[in-house]
C-alpha positions, 0 to 999 in steps of 0.5 A: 120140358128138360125133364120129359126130354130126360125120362124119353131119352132114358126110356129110348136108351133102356128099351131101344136096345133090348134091353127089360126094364124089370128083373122078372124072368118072364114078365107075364107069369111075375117068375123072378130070375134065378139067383144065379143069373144075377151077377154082381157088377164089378167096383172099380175107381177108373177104366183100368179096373174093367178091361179093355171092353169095359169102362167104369161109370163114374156115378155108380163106380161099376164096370160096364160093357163099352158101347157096341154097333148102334148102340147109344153112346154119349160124346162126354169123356164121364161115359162109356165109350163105343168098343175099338174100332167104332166111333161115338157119331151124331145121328138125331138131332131134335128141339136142341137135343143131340143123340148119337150112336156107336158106328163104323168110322166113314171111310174117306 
């Protein structure tokens, strides 16, 4: 059951925000990207290394994009955080599985 959870949640968070999952310039036609659209991810060993926008993934060393508006995002300190300004916030919770969010703080 973890694991269906798991492969779920990974396709809600590749598709659900747009993003393709395959590397075809268009799908339809199989027409690969061209070479030049492809760009290399930069090494990096801690969040220093990529940026203010950007954080190191610690599993792949690489630099990624920190979260933006309603992207998903995960609590965990091994994740990229949600860009300066938002907060990382519970949205969904379901059979024990929480989901969170990047959103606009609550103004109190």
């Amino acid at each position: 059951m973890k694991r269906f959870v798991f492969i779920l949640l990974a396709n809600f968070l590749l598709v659900g925000n747009g993003r393709k999952l395959s590397n075809w310039a268009n799908d339809e036609e199989h027409i690969p990207p061209d070479v030049g659209e492809i760009k290399e991810r930069q090494v990096c060993v801690s969040n220093d290394d990529c940026g203010e926008l950007g954080c190191c993934f610690e599993w792949t060393k690489q630099c990624f994009s920190k979260r933006s508006l309603k992207q998903s995002c995960s609590p965990q300190k091994s994740s990229c955080p949600c860009k300066p300004g938002l907060l990382c916030t519970l949205f969904h919770e379901a059979d024990g599985q929480k989901f969170y969010k990047c959103q606009n703080p609550i103004p109190e």
